[in-house]
PyMOL CGO cylinders between C-alpha atoms (Angstrom):
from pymol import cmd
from pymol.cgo import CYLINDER

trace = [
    CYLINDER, 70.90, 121.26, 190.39, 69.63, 122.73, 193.65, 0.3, 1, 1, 1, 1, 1, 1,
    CYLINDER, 69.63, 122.73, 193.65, 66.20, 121.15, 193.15, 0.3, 1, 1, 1, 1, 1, 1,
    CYLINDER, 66.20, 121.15, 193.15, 67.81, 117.67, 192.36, 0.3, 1, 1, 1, 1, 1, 1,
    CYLINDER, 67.81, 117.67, 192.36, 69.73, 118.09, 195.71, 0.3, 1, 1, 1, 1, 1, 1,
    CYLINDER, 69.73, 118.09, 195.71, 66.93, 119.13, 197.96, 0.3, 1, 1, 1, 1, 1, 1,
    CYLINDER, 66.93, 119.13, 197.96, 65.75, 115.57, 198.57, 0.3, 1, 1, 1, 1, 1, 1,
    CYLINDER, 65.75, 115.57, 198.57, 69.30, 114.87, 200.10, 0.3, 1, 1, 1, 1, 1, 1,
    CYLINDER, 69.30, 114.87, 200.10, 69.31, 118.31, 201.85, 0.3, 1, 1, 1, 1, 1, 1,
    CYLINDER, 69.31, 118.31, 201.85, 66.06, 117.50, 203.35, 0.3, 1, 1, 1, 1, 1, 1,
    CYLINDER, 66.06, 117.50, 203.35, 67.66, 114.62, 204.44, 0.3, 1, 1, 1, 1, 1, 1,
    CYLINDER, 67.66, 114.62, 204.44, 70.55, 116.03, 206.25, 0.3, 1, 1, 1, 1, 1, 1,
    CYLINDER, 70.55, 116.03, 206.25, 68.09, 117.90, 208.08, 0.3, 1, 1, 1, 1, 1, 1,
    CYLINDER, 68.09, 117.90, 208.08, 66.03, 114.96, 209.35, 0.3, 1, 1, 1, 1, 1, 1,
    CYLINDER, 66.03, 114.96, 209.35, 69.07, 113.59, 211.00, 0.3, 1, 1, 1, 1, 1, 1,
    CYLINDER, 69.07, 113.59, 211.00, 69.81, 116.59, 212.30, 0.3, 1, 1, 1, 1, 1, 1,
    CYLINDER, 69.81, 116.59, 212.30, 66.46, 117.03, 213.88, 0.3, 1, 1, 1, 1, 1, 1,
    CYLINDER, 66.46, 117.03, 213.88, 67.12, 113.42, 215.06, 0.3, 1, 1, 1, 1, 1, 1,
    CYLINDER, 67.12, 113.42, 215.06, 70.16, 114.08, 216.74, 0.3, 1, 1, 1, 1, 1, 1,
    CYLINDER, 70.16, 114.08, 216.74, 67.95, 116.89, 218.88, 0.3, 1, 1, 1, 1, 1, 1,
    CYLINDER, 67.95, 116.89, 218.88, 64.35, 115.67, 219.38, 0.3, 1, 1, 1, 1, 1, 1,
    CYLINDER, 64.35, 115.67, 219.38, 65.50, 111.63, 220.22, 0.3, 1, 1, 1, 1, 1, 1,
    CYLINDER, 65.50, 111.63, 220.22, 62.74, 109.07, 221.81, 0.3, 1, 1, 1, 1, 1, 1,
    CYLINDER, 62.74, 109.07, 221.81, 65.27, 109.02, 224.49, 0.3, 1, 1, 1, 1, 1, 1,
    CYLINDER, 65.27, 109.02, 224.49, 66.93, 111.66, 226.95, 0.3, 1, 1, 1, 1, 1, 1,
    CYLINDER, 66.93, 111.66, 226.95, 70.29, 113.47, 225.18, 0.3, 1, 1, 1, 1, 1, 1,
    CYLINDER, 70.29, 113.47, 225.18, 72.77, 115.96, 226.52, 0.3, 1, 1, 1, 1, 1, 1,
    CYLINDER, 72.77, 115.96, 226.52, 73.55, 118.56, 223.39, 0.3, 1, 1, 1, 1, 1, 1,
    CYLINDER, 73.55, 118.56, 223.39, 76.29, 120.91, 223.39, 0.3, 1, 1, 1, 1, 1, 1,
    CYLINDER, 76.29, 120.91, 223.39, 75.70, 124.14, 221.44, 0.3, 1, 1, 1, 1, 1, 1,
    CYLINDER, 75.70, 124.14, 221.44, 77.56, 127.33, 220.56, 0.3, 1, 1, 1, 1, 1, 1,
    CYLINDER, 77.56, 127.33, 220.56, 76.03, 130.36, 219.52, 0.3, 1, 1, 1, 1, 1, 1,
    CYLINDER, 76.03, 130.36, 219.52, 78.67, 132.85, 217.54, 0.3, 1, 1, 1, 1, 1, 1,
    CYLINDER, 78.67, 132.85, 217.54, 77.16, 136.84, 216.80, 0.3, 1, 1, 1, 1, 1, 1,
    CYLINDER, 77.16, 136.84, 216.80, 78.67, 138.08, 213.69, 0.3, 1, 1, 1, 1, 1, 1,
    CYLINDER, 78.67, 138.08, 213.69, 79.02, 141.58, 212.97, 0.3, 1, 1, 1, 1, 1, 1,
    CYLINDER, 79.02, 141.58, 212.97, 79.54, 142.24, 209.31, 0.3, 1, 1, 1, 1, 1, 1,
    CYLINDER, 79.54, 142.24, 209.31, 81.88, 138.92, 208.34, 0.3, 1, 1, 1, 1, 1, 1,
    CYLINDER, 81.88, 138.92, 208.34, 83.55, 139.44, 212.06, 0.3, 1, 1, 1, 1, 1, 1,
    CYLINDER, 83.55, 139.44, 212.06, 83.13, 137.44, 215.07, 0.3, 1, 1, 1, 1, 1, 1,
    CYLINDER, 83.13, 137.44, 215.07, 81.57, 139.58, 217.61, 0.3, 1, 1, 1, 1, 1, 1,
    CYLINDER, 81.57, 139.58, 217.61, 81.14, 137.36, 220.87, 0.3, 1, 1, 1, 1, 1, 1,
    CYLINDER, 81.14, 137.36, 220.87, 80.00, 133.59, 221.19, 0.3, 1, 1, 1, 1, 1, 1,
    CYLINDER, 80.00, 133.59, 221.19, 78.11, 131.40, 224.23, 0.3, 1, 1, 1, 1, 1, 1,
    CYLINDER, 78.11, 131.40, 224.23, 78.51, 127.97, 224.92, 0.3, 1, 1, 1, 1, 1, 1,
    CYLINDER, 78.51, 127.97, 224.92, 74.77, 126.32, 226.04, 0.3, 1, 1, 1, 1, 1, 1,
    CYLINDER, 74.77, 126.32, 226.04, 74.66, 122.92, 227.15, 0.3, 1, 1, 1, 1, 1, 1,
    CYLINDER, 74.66, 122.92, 227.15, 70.94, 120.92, 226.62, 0.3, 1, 1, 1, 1, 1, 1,
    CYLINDER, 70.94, 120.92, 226.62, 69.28, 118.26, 228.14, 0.3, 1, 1, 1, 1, 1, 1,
    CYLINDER, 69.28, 118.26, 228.14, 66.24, 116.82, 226.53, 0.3, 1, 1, 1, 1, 1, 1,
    CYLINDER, 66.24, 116.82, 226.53, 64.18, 114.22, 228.02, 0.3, 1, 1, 1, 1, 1, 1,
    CYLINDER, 64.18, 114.22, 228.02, 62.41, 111.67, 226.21, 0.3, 1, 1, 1, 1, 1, 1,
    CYLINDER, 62.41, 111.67, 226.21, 58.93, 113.80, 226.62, 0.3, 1, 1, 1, 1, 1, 1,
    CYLINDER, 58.93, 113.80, 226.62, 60.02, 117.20, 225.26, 0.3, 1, 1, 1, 1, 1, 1,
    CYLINDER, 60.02, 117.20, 225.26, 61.17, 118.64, 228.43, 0.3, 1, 1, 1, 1, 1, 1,
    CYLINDER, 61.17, 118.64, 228.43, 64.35, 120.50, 228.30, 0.3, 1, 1, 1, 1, 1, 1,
    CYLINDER, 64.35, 120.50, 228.30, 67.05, 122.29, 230.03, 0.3, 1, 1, 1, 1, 1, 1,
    CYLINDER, 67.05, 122.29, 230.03, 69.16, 124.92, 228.85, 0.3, 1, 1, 1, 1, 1, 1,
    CYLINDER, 69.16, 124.92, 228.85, 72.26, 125.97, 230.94, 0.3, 1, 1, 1, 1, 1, 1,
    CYLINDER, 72.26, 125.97, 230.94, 74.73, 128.44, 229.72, 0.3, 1, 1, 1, 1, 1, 1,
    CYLINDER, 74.73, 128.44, 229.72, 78.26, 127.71, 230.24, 0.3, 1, 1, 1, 1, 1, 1,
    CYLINDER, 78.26, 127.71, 230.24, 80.17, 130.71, 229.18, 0.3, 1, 1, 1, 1, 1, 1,
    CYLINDER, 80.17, 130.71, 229.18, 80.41, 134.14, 228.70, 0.3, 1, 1, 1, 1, 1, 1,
    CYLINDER, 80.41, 134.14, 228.70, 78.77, 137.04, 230.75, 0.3, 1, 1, 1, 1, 1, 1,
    CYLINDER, 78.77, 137.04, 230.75, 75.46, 134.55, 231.52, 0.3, 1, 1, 1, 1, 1, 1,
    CYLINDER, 75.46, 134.55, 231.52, 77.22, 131.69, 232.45, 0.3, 1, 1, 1, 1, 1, 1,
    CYLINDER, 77.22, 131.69, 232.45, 75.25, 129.70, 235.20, 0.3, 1, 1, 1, 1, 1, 1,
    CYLINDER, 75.25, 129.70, 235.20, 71.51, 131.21, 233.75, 0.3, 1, 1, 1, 1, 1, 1,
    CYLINDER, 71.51, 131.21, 233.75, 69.18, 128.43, 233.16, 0.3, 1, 1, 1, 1, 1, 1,
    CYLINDER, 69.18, 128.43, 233.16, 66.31, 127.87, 230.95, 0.3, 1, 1, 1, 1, 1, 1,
    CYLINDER, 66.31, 127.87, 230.95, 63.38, 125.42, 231.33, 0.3, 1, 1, 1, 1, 1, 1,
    CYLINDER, 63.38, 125.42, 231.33, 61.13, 124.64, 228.30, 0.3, 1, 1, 1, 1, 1, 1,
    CYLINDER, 61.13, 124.64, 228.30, 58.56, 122.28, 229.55, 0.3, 1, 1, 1, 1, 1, 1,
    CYLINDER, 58.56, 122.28, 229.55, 54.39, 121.89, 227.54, 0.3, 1, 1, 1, 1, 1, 1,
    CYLINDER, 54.39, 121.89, 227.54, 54.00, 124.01, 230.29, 0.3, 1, 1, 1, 1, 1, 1,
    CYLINDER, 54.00, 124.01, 230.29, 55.88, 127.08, 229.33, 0.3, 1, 1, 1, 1, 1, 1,
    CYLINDER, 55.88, 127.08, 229.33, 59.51, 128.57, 229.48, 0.3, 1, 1, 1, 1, 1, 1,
    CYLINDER, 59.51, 128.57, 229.48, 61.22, 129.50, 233.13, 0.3, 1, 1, 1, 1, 1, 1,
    CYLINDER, 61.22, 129.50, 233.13, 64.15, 131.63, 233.43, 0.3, 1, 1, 1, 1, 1, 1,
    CYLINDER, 64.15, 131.63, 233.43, 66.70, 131.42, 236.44, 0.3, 1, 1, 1, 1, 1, 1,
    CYLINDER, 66.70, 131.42, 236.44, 69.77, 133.78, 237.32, 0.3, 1, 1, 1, 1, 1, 1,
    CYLINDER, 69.77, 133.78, 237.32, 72.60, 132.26, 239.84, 0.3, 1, 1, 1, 1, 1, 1,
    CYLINDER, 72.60, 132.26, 239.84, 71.80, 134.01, 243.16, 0.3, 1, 1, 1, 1, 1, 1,
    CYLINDER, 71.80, 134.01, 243.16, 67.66, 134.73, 242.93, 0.3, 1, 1, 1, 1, 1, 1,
    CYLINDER, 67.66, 134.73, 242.93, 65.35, 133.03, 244.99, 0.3, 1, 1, 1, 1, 1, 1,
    CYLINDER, 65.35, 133.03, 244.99, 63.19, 131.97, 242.09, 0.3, 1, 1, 1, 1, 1, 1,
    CYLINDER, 63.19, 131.97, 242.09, 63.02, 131.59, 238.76, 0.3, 1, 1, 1, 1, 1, 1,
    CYLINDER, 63.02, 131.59, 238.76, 60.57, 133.55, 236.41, 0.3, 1, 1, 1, 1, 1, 1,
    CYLINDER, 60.57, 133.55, 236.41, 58.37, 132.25, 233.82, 0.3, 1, 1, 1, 1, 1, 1,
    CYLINDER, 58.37, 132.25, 233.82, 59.12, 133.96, 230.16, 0.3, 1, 1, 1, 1, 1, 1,
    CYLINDER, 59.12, 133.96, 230.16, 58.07, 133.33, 226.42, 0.3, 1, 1, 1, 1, 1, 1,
    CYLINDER, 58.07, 133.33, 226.42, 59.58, 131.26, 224.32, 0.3, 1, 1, 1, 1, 1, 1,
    CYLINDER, 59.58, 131.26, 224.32, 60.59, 134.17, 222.15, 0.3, 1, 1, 1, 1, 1, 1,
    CYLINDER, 60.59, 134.17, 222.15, 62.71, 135.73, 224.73, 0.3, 1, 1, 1, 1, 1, 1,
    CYLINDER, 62.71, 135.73, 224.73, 66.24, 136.70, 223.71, 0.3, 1, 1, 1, 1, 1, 1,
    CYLINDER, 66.24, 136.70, 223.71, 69.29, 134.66, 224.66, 0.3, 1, 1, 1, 1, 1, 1,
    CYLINDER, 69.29, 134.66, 224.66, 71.58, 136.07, 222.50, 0.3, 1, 1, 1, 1, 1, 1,
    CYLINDER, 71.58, 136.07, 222.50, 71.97, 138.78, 219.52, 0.3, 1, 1, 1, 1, 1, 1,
    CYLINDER, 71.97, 138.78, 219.52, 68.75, 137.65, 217.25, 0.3, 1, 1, 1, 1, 1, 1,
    CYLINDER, 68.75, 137.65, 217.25, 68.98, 134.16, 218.71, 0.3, 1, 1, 1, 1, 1, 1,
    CYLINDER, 68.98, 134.16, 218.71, 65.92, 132.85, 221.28, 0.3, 1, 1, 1, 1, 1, 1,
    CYLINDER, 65.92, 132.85, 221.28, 65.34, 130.42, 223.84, 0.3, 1, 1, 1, 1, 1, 1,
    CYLINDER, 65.34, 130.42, 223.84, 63.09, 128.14, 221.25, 0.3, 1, 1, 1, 1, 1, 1,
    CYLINDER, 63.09, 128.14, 221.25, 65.85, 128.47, 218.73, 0.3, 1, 1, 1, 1, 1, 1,
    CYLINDER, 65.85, 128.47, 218.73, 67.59, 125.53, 221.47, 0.3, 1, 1, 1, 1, 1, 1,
    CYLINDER, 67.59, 125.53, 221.47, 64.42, 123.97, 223.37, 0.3, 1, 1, 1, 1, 1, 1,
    CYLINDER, 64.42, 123.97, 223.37, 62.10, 123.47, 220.40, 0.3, 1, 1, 1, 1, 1, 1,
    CYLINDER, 62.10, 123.47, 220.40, 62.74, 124.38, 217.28, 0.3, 1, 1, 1, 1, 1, 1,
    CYLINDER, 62.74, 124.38, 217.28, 61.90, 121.15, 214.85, 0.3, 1, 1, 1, 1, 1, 1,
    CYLINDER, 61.90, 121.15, 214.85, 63.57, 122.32, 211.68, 0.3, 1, 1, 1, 1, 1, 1,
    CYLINDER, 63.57, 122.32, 211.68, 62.44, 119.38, 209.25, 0.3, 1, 1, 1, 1, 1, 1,
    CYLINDER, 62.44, 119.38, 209.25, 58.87, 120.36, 209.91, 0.3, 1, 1, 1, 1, 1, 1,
    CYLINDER, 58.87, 120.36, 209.91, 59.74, 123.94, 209.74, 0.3, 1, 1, 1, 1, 1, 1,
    CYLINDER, 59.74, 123.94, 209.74, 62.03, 124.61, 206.58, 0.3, 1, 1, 1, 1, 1, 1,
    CYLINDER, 62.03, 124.61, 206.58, 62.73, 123.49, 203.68, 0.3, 1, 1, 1, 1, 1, 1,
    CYLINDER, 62.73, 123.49, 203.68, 66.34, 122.61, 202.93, 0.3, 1, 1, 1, 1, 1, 1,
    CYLINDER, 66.34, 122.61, 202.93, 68.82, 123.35, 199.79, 0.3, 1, 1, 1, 1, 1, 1,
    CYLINDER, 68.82, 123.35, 199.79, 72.36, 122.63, 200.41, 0.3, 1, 1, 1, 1, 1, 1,
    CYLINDER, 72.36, 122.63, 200.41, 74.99, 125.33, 200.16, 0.3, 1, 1, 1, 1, 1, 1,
    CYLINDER, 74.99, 125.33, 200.16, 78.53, 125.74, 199.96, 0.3, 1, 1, 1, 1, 1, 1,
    CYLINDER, 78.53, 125.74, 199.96, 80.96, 122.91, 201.75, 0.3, 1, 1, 1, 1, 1, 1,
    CYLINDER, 80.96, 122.91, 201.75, 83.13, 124.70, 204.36, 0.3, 1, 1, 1, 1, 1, 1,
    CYLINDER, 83.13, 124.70, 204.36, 85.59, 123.85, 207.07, 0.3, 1, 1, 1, 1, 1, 1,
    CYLINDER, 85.59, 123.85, 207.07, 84.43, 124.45, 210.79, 0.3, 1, 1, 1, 1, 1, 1,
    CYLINDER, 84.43, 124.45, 210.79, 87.52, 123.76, 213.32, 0.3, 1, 1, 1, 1, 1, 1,
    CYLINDER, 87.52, 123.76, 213.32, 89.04, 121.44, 211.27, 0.3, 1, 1, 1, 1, 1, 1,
    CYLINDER, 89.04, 121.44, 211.27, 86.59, 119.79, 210.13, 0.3, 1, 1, 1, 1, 1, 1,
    CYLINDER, 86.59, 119.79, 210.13, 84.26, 119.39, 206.60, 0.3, 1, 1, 1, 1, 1, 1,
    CYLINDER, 84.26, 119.39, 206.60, 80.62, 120.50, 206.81, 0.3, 1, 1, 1, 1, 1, 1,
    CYLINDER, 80.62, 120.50, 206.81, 78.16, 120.57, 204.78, 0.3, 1, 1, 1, 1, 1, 1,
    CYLINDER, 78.16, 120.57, 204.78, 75.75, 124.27, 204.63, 0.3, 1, 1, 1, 1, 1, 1,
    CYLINDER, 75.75, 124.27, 204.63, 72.49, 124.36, 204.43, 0.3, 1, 1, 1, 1, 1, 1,
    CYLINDER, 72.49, 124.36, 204.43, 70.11, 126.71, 203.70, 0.3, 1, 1, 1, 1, 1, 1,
    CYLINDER, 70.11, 126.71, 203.70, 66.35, 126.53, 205.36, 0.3, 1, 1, 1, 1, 1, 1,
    CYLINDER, 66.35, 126.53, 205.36, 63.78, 128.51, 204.10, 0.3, 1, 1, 1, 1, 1, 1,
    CYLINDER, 63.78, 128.51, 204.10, 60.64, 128.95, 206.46, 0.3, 1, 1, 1, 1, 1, 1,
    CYLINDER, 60.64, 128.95, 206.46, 57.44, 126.96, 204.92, 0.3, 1, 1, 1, 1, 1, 1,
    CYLINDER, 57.44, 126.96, 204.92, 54.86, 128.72, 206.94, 0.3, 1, 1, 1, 1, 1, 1,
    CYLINDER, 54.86, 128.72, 206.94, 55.06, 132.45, 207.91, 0.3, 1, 1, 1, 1, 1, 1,
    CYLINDER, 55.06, 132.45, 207.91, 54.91, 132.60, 211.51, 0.3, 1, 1, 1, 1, 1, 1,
    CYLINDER, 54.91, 132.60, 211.51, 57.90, 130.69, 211.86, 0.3, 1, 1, 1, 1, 1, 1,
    CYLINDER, 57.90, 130.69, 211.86, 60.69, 132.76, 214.19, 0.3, 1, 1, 1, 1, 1, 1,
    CYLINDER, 60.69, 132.76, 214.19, 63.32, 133.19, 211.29, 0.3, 1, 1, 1, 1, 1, 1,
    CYLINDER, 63.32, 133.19, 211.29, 62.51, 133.53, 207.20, 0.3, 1, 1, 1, 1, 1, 1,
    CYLINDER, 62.51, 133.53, 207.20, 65.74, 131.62, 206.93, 0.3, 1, 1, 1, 1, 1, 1,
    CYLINDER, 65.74, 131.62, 206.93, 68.43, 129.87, 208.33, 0.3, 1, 1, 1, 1, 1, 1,
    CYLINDER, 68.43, 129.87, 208.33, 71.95, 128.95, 207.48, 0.3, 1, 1, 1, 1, 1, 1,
    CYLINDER, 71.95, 128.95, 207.48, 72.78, 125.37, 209.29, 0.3, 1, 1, 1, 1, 1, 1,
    CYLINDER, 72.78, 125.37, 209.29, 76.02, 123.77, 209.15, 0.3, 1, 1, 1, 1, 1, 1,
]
cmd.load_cgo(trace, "trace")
């Protein structure tokens, strides 16, 4: 069953890729929730503009970094902090959040990434989703796998 569904998995994961990486500029909103055990631990709120060439723009918009900014550009990752003078170039693996990093928002293309199998349907704030499971097809991809909703 799970290898009959993976075409339509793989799907759902292309359009979710398209809602990120458009030919055209897009504003995302993203929250990122830590979970200890089965218990919320903390979340961040991240809002994300892309432009049409890759660039993109990471502000966060709660929590105890609200107003830090990221810049992913092709020519590296910059890191600003309300009230420096500058900001400070970093890698793309540096840490927003619990295991999460800055490429996990700015570049991650996940249908070229993982392959998808579709999990269990579940309710997120009222509404249905559908989970997926992403397994890493090359090895020095950040995460072995991924749970997507």
């Amino acid at each position: 069953a799970l290898a009959a569904d993976q075409p339509a998995a793989q799907t759902m994961l292309a359009r979710a890729d398209a809602y990120r990486s458009t030919s055209s500029d897009t504003q995302t909103d993203i929250r990122i929730t830590n979970l200890v055990g089965q218990q919320q631990d903390d979340a961040t709120r991240y809002l994300v503009y892309t432009r049409a060439n890759g660039d993109t723009l990471a502000l966060t918009r709660s929590g105890e970094n609200d107003g830090q900014k990221y810049l992913a550009t092709t020519r590296g990752h910059w890191f600003y902090v309300p009230n420096t003078r500058s900001a400070v170039r970093i890698n793309g693996m540096q840490r927003l959040q619990g295991e999460v990093v800055i490429s996990d928002i700015t570049r991650t293309h996940w249908a070229d990434s993982y392959r998808a199998t579709t999990g269990a349907a579940a309710t997120i704030d009222g509404r249905a989703a559908t989970e997926l499971d992403l397994a890493a097809t090359d090895p020095d991809n950040v995460y072995p796998s991924i749970k997507l909703w």
